[in-house]
C-alpha positions in Angstrom: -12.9 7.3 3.8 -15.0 4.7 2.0 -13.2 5.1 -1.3 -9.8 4.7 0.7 -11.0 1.6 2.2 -12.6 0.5 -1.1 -9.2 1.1 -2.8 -7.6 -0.9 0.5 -9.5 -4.2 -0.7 -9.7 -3.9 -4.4 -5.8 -3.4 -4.4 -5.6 -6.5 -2.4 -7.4 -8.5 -4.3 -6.3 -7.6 -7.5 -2.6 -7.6 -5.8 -3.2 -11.2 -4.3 -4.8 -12.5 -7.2 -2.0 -11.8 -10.2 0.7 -13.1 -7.7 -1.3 -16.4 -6.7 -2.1 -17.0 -10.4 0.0 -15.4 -12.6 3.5 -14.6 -10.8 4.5 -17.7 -9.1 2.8 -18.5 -5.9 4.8 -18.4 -2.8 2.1 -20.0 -0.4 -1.8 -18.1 0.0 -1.3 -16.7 3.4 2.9 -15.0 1.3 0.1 -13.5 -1.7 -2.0 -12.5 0.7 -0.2 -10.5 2.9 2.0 -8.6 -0.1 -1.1 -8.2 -1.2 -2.3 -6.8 1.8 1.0 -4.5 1.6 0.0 -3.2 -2.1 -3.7 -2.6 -1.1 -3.1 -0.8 2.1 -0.5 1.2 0.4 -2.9 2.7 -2.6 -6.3 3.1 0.2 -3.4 5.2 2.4 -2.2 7.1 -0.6 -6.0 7.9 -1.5 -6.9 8.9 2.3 -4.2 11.1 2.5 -4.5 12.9 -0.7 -6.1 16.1 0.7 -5.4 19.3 1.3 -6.1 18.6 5.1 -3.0 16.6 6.0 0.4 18.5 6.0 3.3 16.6 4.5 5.1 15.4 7.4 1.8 14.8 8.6 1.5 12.2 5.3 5.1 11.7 6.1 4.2 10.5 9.3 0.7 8.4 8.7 2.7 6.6 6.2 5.8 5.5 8.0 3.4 4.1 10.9 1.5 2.0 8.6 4.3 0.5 7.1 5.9 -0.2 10.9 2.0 -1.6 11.1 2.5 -3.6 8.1 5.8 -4.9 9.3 5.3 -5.7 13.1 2.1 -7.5 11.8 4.9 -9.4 9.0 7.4 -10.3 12.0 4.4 -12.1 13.9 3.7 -14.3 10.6 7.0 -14.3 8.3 10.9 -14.2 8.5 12.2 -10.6 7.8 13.2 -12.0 5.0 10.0 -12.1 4.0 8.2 -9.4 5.4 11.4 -6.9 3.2 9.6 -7.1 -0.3 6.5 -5.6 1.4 7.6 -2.9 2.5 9.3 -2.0 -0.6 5.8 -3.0 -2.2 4.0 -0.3 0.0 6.7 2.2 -0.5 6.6 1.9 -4.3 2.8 2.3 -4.6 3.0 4.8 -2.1 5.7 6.8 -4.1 3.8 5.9 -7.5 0.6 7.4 -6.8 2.3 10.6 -5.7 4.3 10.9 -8.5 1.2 10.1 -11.1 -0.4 12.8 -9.5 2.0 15.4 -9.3 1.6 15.3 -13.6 -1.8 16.6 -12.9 -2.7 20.4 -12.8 -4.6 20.0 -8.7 -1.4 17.8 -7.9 -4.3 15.3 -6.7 -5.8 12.3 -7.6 -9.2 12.7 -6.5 -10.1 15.7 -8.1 
């Protein structure tokens, strides 16, 4: 749980970083959020890659942090805005999966 959560805040930063000095700025609170989106994405991946949680279970943990990550979006942004996180989360989500399936334990953390 600690790594996950270290993962959560390095992935943010990092994340908010790049887009508030190298992408193109969309305002502090826009990085930080999508940043927010990228880091929570990669801790979640990383919590939920063991052999204790089913897939719809992963499935299921997943999809409620995103609907998290949106309904928290809605309160702040347009939906207009609040789109490219999801597909943000959902990318690094379906990255880190796919990295580690090329892996003999199918795992990251082994």
């Amino acid at each position: 749980m600690q790594r996950a959560i270290i993962y959560l805040l390095l992935g943010t930063a990092i994340s908010f970083l790049l887009n508030y000095f190298l992408l193109g700025s969309q305002g502090w609170k826009l990085d930080l959020y999508y940043g927010l989106s990228f880091g929570s994405a990669w801790g979640i991946a990383y919590f939920l890659d063991n052999e204790k949680f089913s897939l719809p279970q992963k499935f299921l943990i997943s999809f409620l942090a995103m609907a998290v990550l949106v309904a928290v979006g809605l309160l702040i942004f347009d939906f207009e805005q609040v789109v490219p996180s999801v597909i943000k989360f959902s990318t690094v989500f379906v990255a880190y999966y796919l990295i580690a399936s090329f892996r003999t334990s199918k795992s990251l953390r082994k």
